[in-house]
C-alpha beads as a LAMMPS data file, in Angstrom:
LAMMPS data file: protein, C-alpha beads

258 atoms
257 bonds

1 atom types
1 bond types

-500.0 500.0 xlo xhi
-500.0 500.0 ylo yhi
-500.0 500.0 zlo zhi

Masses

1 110.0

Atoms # bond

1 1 1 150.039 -241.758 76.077
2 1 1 153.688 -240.725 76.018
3 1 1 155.635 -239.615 79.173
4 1 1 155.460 -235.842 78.629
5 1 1 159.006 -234.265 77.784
6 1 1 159.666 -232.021 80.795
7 1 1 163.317 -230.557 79.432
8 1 1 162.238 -226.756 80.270
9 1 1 160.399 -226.844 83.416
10 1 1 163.396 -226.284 85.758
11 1 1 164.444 -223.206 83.686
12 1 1 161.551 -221.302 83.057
13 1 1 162.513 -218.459 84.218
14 1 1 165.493 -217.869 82.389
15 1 1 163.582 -219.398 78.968
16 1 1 161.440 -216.630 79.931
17 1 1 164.191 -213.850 79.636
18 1 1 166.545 -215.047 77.242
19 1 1 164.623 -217.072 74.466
20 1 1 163.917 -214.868 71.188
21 1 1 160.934 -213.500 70.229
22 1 1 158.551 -214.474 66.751
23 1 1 158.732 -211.674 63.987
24 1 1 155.815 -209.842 63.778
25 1 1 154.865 -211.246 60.061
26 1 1 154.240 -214.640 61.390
27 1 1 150.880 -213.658 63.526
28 1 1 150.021 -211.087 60.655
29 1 1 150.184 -214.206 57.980
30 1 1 148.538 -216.408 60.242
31 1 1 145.449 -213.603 61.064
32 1 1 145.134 -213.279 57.009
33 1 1 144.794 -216.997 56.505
34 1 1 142.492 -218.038 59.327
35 1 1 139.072 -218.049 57.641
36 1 1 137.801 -215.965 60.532
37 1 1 140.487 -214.350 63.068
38 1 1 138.318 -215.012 66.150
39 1 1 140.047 -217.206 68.177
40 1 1 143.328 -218.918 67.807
41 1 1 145.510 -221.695 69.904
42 1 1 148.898 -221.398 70.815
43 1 1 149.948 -225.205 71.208
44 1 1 152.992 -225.657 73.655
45 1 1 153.024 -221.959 74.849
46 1 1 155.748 -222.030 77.322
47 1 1 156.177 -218.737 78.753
48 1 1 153.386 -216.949 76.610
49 1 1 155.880 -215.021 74.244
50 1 1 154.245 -216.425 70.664
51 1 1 150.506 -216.192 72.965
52 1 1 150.865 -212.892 73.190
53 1 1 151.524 -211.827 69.557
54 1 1 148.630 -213.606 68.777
55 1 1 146.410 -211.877 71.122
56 1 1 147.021 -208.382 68.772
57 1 1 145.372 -210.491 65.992
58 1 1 142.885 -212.128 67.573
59 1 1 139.702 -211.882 69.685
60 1 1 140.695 -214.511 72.100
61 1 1 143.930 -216.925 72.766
62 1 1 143.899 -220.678 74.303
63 1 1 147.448 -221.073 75.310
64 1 1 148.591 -224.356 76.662
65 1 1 151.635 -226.342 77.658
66 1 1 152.210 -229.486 79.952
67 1 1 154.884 -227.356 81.955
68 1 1 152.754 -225.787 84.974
69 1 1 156.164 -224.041 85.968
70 1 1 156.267 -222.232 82.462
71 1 1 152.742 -221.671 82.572
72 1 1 153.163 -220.010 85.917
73 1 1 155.541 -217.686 84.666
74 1 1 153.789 -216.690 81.612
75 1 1 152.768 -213.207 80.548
76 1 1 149.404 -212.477 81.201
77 1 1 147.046 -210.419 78.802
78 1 1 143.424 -210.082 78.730
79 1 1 142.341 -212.284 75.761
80 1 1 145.048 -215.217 76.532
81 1 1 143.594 -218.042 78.942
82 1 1 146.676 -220.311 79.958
83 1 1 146.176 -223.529 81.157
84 1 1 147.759 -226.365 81.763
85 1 1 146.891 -229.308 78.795
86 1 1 148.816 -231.512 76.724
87 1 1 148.799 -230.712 73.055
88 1 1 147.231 -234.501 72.637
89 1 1 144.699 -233.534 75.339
90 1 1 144.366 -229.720 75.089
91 1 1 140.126 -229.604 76.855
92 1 1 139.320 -227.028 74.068
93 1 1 136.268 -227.393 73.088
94 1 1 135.101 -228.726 69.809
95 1 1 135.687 -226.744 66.593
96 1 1 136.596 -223.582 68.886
97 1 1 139.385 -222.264 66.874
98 1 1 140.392 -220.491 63.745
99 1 1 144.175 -221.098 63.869
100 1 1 146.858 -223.149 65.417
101 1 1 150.401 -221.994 65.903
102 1 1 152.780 -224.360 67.190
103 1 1 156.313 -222.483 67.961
104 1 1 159.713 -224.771 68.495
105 1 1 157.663 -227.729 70.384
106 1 1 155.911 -229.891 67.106
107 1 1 158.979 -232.044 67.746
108 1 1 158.026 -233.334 70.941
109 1 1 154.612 -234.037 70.348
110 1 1 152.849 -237.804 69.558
111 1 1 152.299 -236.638 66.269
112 1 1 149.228 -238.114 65.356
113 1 1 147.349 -237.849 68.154
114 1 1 147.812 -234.192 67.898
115 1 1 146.292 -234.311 64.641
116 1 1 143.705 -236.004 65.840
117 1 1 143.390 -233.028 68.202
118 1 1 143.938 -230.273 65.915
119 1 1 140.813 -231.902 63.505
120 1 1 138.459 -232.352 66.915
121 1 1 139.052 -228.576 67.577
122 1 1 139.693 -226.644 64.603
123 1 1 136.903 -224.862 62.590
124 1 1 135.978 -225.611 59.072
125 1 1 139.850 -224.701 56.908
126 1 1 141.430 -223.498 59.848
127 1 1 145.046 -222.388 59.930
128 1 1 147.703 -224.444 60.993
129 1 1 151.039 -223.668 61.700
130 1 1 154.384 -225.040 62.794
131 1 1 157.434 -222.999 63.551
132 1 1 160.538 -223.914 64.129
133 1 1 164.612 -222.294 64.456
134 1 1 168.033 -224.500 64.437
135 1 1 171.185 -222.072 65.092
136 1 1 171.229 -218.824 65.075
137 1 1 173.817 -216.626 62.725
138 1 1 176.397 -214.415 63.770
139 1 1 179.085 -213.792 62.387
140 1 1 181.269 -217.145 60.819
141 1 1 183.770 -217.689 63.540
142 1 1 181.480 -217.289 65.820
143 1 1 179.416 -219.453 64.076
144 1 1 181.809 -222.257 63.974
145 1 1 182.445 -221.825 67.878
146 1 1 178.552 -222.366 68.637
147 1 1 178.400 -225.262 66.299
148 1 1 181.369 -227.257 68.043
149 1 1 179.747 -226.388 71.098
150 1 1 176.325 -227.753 69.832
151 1 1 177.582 -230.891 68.454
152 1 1 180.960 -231.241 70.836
153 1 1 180.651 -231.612 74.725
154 1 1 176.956 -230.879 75.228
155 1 1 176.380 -232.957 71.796
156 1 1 175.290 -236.792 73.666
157 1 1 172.957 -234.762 75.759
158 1 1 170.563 -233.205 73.181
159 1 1 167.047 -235.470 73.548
160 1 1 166.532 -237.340 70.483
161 1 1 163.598 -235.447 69.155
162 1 1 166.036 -232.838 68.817
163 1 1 166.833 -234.478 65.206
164 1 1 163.683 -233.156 63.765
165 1 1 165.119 -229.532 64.115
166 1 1 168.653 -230.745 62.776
167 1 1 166.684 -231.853 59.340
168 1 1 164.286 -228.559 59.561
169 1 1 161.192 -231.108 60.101
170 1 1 161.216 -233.005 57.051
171 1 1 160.954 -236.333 58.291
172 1 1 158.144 -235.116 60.601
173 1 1 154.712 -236.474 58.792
174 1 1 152.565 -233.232 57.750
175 1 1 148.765 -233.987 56.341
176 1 1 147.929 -230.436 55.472
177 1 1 148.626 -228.172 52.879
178 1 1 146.893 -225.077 51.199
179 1 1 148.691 -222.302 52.967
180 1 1 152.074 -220.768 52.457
181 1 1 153.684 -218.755 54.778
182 1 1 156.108 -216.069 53.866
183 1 1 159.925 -216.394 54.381
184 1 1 160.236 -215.573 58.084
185 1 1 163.317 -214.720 60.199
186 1 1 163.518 -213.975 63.961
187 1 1 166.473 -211.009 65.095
188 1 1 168.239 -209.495 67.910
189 1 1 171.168 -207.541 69.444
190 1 1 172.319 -208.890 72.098
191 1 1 175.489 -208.957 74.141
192 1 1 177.780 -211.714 74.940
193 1 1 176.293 -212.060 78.066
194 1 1 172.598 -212.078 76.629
195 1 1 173.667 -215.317 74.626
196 1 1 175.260 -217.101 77.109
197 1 1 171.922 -216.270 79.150
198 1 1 170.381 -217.869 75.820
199 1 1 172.541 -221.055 75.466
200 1 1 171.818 -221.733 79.282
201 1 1 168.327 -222.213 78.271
202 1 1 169.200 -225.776 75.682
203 1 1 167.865 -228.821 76.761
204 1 1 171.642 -230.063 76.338
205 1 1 173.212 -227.645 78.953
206 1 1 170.632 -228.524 81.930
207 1 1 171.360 -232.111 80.947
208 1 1 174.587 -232.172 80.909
209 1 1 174.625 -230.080 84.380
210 1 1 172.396 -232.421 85.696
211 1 1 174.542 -235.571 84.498
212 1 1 178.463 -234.606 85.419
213 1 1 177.544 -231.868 88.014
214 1 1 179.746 -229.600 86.133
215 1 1 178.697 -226.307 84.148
216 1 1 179.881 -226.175 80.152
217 1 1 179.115 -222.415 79.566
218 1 1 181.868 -220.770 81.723
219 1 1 184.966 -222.479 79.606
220 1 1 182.961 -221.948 76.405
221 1 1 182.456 -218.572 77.112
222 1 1 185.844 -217.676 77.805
223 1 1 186.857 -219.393 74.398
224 1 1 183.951 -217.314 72.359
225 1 1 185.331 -214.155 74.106
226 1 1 188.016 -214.129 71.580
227 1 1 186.091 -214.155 68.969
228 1 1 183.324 -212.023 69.592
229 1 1 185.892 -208.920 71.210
230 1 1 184.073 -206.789 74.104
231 1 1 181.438 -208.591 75.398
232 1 1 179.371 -205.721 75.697
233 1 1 179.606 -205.145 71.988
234 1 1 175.828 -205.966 70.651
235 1 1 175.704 -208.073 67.647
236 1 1 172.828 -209.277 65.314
237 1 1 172.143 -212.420 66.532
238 1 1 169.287 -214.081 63.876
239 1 1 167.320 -217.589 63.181
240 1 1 165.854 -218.467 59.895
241 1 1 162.675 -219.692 60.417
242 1 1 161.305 -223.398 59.321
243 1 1 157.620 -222.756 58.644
244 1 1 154.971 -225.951 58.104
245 1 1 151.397 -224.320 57.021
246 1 1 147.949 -225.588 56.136
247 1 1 144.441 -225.979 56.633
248 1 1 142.732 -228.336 59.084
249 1 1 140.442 -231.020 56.384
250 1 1 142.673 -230.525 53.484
251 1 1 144.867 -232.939 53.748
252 1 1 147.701 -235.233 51.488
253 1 1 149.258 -238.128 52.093
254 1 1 150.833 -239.271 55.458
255 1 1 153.978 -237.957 55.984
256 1 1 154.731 -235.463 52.866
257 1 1 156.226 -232.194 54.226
258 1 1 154.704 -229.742 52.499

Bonds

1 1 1 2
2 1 2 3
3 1 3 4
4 1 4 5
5 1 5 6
6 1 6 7
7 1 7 8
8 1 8 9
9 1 9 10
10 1 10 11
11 1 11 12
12 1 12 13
13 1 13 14
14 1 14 15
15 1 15 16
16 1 16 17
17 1 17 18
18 1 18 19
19 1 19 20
20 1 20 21
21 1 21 22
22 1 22 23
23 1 23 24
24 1 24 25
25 1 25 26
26 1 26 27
27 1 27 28
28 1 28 29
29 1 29 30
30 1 30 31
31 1 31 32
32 1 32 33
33 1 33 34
34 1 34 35
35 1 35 36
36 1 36 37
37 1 37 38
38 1 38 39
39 1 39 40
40 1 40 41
41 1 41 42
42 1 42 43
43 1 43 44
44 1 44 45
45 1 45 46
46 1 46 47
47 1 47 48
48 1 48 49
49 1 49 50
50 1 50 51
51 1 51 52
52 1 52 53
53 1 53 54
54 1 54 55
55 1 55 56
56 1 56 57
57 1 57 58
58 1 58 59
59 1 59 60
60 1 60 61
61 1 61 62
62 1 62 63
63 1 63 64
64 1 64 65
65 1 65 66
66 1 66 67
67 1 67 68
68 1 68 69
69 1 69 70
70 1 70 71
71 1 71 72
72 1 72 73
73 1 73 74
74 1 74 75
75 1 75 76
76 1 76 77
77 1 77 78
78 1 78 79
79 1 79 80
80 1 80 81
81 1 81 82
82 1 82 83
83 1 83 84
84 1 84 85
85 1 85 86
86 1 86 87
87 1 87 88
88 1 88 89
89 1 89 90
90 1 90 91
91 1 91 92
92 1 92 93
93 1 93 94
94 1 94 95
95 1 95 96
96 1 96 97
97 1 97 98
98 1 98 99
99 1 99 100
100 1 100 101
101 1 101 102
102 1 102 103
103 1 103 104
104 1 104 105
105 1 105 106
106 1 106 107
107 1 107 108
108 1 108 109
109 1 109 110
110 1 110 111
111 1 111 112
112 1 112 113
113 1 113 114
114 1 114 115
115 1 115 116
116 1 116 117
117 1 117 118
118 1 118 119
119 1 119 120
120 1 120 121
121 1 121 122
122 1 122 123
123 1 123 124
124 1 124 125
125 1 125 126
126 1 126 127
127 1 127 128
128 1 128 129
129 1 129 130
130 1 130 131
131 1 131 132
132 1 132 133
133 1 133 134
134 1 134 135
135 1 135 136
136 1 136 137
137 1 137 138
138 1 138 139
139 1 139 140
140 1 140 141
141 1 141 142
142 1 142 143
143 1 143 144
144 1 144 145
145 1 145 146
146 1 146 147
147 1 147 148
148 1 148 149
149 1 149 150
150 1 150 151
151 1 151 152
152 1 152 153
153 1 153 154
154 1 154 155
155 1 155 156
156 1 156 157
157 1 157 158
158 1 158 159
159 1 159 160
160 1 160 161
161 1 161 162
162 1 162 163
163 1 163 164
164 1 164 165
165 1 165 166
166 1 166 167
167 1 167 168
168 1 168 169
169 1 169 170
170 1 170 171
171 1 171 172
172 1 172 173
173 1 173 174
174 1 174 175
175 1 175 176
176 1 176 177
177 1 177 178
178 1 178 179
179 1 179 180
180 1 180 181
181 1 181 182
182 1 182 183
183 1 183 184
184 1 184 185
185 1 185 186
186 1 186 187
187 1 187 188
188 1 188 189
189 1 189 190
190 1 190 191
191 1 191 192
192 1 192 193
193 1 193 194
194 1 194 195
195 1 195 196
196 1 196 197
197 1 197 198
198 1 198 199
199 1 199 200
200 1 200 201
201 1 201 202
202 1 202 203
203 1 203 204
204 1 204 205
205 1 205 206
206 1 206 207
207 1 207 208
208 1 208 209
209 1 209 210
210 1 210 211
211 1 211 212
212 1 212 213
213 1 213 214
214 1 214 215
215 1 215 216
216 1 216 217
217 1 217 218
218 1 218 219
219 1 219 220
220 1 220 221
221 1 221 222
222 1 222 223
223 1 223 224
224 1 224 225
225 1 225 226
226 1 226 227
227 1 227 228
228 1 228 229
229 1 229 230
230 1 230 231
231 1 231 232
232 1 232 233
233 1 233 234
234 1 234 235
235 1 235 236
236 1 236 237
237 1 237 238
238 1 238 239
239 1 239 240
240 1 240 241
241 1 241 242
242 1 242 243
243 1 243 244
244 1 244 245
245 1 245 246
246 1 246 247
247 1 247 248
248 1 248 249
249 1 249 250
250 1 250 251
251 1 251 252
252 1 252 253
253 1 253 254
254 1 254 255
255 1 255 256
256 1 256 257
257 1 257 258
């Protein structure tokens, strides 16, 4: 099996705080489309935010992820059971769940052994679904500052698999179809300061402070500063969302995207 992708662990805590949270329609859609609405399985969990949604849809939750430090830290409700499991290797039992929801982490999985996992445990049509966000929207210079910081000095540090969010997962093989989702976007207000706590949470910026020793988001900041005025100013801050839906046994051809 493939070396698990640790790029979060060390950070939970502030992925915790500062990543965004799912719009509401997503676990609504999802709890219409499972063929039941018992019990659903929140694939790659980190810190429990997408887990527990879910668990004011449905009767029970299986939330895993690799990370025991973001499991640790996750949010704990009273139908969500965390544990610690690979999305290849999840220990759910067989046919135990009515939908699937994997949120920003499809990209780092072996891609078809998780099929092979999602078939072993999913009920009879079963929901699956795979979310994904690239950069947010703010306004368009601010936009343009992000992006050259994205693509500029923290740009050789993103992890490969990163690509598959660049080209909104359509090179990533899909073999189900039969559901779609409606047009879904995740929004905030937040503060200079609440991005910056974002941005400190990319893969790129721990790597790059782990590789030259040096911190990227002070000089950046200073630079967005101009743009974005007082930084206590709140500002819509917003993520279209990529959306990959279907049912577990209907199937198409290896590697079409919808």
């Amino acid at each position: 099996m493939p070396k698990f992708q640790d790029h979060f662990s060390g950070h939970a805590t502030a992925y915790a705080h500062y990543r965004p949270h799912y719009p509401e329609a997503l676990f609504r859609a999802l709890r219409t489309a499972a063929p039941e609405g018992n019990v659903a399985w929140d694939v790659g969990c980190g810190n429990g935010q997408a887990s527990i949604a879910l668990a004011s849809h449905f009767s029970r939750v299986f939330a895993t992820d690799a990370s025991p430090q973001q499991i640790d830290r996750a949010a704990l409700h009273s139908r969500v059971r965390y544990s610690v499991a690979s999305a290849e290797a999840s220990g759910l039992a067989d046919h135990s769940v009515d939908a699937i929801l994997v949120a920003q982490a499809l990209h780092w999985f072996d891609f078809e052994r998780f099929y092979a996992e999602v078939r072993r445990v999913a009920r009879p049509d079963a929901v699956i679904a795979a979310v994904v966000y690239e950069l947010a929207t703010i306004t368009p210079a601010i936009d343009r500052q992000v992006l050259r910081f994205y693509r500029g000095g923290i740009g050789p540090f993103w992890p490969p698999d990163r690509a598959h969010i660049e080209t909104g997962y359509r090179n990533i093989p899909w073999p189900f179809s039969g559901v779609e989702l409606p047009p879904l976007t995740m929004a905030v207000e937040w503060s200079l300061a609440d991005l910056m706590g974002y941005l400190g949470t990319w893969s790129a910026v721990v790597r790059y402070r782990q590789a030259t020793g040096q911190d990227p988001l002070p000089e950046f900041e200073r630079d967005l500063t101009v743009e974005w005025g007082d930084p206590q100013k709140k500002r819509t801050v917003s993520w279209p969302l990529v959306t990959l839906a279907g049912r577990v046994g209907s199937t198409e051809l290896a590697g079409s995207h919808r």
